[in-house]
C-alpha positions as CSV (number, residue, x, y, z in Angstrom):
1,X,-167.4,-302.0,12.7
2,X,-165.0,-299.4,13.4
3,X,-163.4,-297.6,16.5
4,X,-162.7,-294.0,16.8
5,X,-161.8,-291.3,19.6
6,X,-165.0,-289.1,20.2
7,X,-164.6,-285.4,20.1
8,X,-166.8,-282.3,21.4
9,X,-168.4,-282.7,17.6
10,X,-169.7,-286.2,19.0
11,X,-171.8,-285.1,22.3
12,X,-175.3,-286.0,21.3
13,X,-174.4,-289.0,19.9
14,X,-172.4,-289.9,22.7
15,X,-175.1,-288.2,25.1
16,X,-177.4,-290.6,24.0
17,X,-175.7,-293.7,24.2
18,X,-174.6,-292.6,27.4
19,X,-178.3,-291.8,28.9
20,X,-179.3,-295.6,27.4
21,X,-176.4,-296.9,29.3
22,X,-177.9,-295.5,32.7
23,X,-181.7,-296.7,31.6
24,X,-180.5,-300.2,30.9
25,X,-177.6,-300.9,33.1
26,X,-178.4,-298.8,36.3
27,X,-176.1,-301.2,38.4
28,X,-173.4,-301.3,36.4
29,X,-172.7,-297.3,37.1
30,X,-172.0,-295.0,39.8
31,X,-173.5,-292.8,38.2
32,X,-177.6,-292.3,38.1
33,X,-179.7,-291.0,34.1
34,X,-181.2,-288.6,36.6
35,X,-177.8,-286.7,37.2
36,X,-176.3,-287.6,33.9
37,X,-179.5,-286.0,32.5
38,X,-179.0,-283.1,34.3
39,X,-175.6,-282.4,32.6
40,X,-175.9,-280.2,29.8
41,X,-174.7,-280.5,26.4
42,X,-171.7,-278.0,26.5
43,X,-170.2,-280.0,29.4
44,X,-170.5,-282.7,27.5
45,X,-168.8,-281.5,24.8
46,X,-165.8,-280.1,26.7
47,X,-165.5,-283.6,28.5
48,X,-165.5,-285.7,25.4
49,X,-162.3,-283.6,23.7
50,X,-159.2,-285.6,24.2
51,X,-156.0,-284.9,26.1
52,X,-153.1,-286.6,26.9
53,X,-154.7,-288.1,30.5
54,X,-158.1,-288.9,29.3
55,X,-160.2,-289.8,26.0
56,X,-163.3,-291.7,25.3
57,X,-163.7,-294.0,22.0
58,X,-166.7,-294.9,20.2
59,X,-167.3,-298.4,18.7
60,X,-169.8,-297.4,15.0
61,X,-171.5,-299.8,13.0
62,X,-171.5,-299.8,9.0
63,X,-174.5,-298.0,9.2
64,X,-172.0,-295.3,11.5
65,X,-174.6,-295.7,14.6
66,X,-172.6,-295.1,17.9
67,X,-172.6,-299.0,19.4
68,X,-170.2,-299.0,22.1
69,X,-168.4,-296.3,24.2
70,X,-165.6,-296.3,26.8
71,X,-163.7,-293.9,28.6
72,X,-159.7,-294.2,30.0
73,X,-158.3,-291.5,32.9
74,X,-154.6,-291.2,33.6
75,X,-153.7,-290.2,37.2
76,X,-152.2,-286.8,37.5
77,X,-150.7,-286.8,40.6
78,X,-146.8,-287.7,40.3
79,X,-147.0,-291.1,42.7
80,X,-149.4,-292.2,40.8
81,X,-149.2,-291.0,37.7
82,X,-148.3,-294.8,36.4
83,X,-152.3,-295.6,36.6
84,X,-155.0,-295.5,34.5
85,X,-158.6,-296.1,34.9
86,X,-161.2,-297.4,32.8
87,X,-164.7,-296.3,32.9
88,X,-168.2,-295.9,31.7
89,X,-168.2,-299.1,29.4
90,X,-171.3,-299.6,27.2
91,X,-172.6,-301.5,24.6
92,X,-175.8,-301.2,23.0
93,X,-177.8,-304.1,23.7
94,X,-178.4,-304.7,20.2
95,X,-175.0,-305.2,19.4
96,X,-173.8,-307.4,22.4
97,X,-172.0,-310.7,21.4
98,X,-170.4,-309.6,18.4
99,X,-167.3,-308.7,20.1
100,X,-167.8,-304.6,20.5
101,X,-166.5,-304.8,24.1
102,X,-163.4,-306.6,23.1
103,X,-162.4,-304.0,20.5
104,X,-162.9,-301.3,22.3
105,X,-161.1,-302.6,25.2
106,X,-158.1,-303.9,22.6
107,X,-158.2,-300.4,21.7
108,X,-158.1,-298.6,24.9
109,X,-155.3,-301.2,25.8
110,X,-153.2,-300.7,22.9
111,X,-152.9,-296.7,23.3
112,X,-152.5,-296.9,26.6
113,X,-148.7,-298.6,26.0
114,X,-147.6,-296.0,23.9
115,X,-147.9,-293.7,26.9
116,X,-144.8,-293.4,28.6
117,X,-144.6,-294.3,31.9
118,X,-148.0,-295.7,32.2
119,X,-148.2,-299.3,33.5
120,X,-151.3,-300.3,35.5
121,X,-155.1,-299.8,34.0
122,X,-157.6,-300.4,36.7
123,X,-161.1,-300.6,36.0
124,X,-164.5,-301.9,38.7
125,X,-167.1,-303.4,38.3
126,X,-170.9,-305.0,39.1
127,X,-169.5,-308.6,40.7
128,X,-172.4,-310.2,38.8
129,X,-171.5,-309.0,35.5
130,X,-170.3,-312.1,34.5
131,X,-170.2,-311.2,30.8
132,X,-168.3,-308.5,31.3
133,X,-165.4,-310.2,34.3
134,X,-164.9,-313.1,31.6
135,X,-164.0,-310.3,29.0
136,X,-161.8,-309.0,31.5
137,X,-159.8,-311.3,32.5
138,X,-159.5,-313.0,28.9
139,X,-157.5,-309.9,28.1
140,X,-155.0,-310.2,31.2
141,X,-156.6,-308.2,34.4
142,X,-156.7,-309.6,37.9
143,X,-159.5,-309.2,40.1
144,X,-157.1,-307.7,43.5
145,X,-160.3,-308.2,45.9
146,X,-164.2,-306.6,46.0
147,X,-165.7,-304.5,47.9
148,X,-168.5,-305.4,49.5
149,X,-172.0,-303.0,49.2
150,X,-170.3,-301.2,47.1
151,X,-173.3,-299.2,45.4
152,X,-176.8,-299.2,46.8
153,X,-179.3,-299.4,44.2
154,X,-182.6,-298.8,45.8
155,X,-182.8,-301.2,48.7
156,X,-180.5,-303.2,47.1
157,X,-176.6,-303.5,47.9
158,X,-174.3,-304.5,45.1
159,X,-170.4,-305.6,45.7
160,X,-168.0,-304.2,43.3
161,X,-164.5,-306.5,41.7
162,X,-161.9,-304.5,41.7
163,X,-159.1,-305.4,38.5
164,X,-156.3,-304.0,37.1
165,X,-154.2,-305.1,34.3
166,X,-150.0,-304.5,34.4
167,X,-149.4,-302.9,30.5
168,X,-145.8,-303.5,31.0
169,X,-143.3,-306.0,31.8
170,X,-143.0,-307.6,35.4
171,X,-139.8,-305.5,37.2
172,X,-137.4,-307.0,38.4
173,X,-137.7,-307.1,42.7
174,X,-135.1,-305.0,44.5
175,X,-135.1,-302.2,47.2
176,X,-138.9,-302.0,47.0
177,X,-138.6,-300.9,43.0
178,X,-140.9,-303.8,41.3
């Protein structure tokens, strides 16, 4: 198992992974395989090249089949510029319990400190992904509250946790700066 930052040269993999993810998972995403199927392949590609606010990494097996995939967003606007979100994490059900989602997330965590100024990663959730708030908070975030009917599947309402996870040392308390 291996982790790598997908490029434009990885879209179809990634496309496909990504379309599974919305098949299997529906409530764990805002987003629907009917609109994600929608998007075409050049978009894709320009979306998966890297830059310094946002990146997506793909967990491979040893047979280099695309397993797991998450995505990390930097704020650009300068008063918030310190966050970061995490999105659109997946792993193949096939490949669940071996500790892809921890990797990946290890990963994501560790680039995100060497970015200066960064310090909070946020990242939502399905409040009944259970799996996936223990995995969470074993690597540090806080759930800060949840929002109720977040995302209506269907008829049915789901409530969303809300976490974030502070990448750098407490500050110090004083004239509002901490």
């Amino acid at each position: 198992m291996y982790i790598r930052t997908l490029t434009s040269a990885d879209a179809e993999i990634y496309r496909e992974l990504r379309l599974q993810s919305l098949l299997q998972n529906p409530e764990a995403f805002l987003s629907t395989y009917e609109s994600e199927f929608k998007i075409s392949i050049v978009t894709t590609r320009i979306r998966l090249e890297p830059a310094d606010d946002h990146f997506t990494l793909g967990a491979f097996d040893t047979e280099e089949k695309l397993v797991g995939i998450i995505t990390f967003f930097r704020e650009s606007r300068p008063k918030i510029l310190h966050k970061a979100h995490v999105y659109s994490v997946y792993v193949d059900p096939g490949t669940r319990q071996q500790g892809v989602g921890r990797l990946l997330m290890l990963e994501l965590i560790s680039r995100a400190k060497a970015l200066p100024g960064l310090e909070i990663l946020n990242l939502t959730l399905t409040s009944t992904n259970l799996p996936a708030k223990r995995l969470y908070e074993s690597l540090g975030f806080i759930c800060y509250g949840t929002e109720p009917r977040a995302m209506k599947l269907g008829e049915e309402y789901l409530d969303e946790d809300l976490m974030y996870l502070q990448i750098v040392p407490e500050l110090q308390e004083g004239n509002g700066n901490y």
